[in-house]
Backbone as JSON, one array per atom type, in Angstrom:
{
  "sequence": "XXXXXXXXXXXXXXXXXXXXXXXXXXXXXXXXXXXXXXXXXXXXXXXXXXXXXXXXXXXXXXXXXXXXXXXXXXXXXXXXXXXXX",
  "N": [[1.92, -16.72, -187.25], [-0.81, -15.21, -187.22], [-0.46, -14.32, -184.26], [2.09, -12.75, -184.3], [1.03, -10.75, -185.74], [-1.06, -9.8, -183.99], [1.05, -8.92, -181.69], [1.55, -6.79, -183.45], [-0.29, -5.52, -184.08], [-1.67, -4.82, -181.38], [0.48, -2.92, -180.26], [0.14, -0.84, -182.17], [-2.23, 0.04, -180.98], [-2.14, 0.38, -178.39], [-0.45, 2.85, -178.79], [-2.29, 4.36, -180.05], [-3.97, 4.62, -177.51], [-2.56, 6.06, -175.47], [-2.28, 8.28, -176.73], [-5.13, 8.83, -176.38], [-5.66, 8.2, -173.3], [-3.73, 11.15, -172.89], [-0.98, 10.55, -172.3], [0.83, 10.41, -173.91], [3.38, 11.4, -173.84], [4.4, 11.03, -171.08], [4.89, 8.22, -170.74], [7.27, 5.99, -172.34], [7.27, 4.77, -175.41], [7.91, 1.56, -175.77], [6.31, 0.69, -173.42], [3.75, 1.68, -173.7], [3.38, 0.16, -176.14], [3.95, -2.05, -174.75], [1.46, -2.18, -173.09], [-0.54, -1.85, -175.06], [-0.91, -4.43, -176.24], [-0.92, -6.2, -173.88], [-2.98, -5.2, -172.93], [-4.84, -5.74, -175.48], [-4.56, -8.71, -175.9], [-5.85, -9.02, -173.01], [-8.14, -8.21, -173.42], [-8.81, -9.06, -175.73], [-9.63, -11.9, -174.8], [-11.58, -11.43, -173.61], [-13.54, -10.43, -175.38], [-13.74, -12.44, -177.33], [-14.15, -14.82, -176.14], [-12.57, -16.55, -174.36], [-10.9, -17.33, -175.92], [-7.65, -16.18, -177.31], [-6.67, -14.9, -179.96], [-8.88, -14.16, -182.3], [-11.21, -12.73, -184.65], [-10.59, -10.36, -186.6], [-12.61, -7.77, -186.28], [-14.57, -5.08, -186.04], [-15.94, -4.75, -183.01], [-13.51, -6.22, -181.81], [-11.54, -4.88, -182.0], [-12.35, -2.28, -180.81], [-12.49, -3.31, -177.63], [-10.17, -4.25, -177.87], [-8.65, -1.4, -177.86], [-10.3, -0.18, -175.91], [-9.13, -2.01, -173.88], [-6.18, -1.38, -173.91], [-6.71, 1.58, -172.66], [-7.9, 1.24, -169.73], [-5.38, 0.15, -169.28], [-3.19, 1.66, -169.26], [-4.64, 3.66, -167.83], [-4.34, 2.85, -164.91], [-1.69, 2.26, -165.11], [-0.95, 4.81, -164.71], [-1.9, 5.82, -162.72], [-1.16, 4.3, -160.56], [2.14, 4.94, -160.93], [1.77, 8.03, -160.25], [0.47, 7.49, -157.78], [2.91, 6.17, -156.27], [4.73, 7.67, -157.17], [3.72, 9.79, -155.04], [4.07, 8.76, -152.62]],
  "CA": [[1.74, -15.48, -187.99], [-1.73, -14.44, -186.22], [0.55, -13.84, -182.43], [2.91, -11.31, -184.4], [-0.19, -9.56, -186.0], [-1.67, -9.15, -182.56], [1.46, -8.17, -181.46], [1.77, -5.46, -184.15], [-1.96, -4.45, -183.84], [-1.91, -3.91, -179.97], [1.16, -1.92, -180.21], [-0.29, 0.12, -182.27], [-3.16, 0.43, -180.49], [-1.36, 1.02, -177.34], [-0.01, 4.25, -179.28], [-3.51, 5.09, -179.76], [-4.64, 4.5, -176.56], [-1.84, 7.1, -174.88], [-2.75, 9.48, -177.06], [-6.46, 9.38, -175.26], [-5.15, 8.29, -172.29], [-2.55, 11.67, -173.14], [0.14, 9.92, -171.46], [1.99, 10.03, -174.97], [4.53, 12.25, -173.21], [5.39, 10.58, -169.75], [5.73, 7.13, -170.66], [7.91, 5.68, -172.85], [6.92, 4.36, -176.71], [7.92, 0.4, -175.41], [5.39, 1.04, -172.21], [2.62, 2.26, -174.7], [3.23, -0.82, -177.16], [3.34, -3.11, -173.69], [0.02, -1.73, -172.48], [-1.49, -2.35, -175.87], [-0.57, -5.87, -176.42], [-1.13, -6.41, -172.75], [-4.83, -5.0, -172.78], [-5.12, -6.27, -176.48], [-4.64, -9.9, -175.26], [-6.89, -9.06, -172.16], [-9.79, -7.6, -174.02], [-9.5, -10.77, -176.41], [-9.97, -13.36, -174.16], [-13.06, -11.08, -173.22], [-14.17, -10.4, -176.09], [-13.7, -13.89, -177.9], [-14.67, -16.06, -175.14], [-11.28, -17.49, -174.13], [-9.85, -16.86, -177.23], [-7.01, -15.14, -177.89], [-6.68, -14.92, -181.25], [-10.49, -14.3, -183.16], [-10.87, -12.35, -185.76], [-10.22, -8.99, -186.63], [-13.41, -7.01, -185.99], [-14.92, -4.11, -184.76], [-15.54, -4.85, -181.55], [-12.19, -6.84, -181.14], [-10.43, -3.95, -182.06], [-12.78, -1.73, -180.05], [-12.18, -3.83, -176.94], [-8.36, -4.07, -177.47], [-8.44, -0.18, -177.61], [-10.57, -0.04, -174.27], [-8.04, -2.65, -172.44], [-5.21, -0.38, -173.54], [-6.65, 2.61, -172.34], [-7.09, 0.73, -168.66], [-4.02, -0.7, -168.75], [-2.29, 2.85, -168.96], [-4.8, 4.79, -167.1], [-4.15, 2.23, -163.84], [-0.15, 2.23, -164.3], [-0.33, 6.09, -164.71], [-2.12, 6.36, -161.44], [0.34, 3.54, -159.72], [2.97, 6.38, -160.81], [1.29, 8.65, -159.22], [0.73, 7.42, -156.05], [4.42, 6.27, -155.93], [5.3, 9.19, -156.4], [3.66, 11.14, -153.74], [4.17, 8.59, -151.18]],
  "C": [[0.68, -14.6, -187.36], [-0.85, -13.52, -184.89], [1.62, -12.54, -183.37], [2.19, -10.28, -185.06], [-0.61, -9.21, -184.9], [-0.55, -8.59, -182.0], [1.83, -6.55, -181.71], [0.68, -4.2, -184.1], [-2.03, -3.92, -182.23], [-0.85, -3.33, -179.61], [0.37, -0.59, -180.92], [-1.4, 1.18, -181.53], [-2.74, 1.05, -179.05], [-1.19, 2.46, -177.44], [-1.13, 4.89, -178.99], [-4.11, 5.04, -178.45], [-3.8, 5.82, -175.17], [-1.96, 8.16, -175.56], [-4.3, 9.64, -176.46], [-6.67, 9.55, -174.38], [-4.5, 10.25, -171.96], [-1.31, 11.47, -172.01], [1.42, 9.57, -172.75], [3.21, 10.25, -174.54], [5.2, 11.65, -171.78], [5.5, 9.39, -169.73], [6.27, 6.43, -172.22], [7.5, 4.74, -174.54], [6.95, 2.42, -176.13], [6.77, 0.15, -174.25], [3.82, 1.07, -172.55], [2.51, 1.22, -175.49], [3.01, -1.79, -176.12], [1.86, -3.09, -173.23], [-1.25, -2.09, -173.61], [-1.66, -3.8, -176.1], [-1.18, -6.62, -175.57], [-3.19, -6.43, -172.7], [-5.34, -5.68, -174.21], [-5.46, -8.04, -176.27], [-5.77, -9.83, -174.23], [-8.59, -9.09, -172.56], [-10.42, -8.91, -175.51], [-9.82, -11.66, -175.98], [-11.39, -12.64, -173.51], [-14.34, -11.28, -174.35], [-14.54, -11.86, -177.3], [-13.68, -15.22, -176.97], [-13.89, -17.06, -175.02], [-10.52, -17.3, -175.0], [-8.91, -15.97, -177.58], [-6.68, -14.9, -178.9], [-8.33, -15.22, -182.3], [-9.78, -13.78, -183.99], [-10.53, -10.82, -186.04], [-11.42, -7.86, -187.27], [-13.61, -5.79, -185.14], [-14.95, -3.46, -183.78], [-14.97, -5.33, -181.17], [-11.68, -5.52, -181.04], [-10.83, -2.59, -180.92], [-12.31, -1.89, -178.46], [-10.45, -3.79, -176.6], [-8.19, -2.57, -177.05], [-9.04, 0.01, -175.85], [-9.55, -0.48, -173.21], [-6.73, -1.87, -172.56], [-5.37, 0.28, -172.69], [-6.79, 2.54, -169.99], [-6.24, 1.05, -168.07], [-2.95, 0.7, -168.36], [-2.99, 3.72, -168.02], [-4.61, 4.06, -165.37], [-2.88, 2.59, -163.8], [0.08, 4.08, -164.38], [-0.97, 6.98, -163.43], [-1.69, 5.27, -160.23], [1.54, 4.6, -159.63], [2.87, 7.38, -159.89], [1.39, 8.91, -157.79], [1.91, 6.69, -155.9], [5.47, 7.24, -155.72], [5.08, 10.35, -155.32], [3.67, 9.75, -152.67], [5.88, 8.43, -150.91]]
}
């Protein structure tokens, strides 16, 4: 039950994190929920000291939002330079 709350929470957060990113518009809603999940997981095992699954604080949630914002601002300058080379 925790693993499909984290999934649900770092989608969302994902969302939020392309809207700061503003990358809401060039990648795709599934891309944006991967990136949150993705950095959500990342930023927990940072922030909970191996742990992926703590608790639902603060600075978890703080942290998940940071590893979103990362996770999209790296693949939206991979894009990038794919596209101009």
């Amino acid at each position: 039950m925790a693993l499909i709350l984290l999934i649900v929470i770092g989608a969302i957060l994902g969302w939020l994190a392309s809207i700061i990113t503003r990358t809401e518009d060039r990648n795709g809603i599934l891309t944006d929920a991967a990136a949150g999940v993705i950095g959500s997981l990342l930023a927990g095992l940072l922030v909970n000291k191996g742990s992926i699954i703590g608790g639902l604080s603060a600075t978890a949630l703080l942290a998940a939002v940071a590893g979103a914002v990362v996770l999209l601002a790296a693949l939206t300058l991979y894009q990038r330079h794919r596209a101009n080379a």
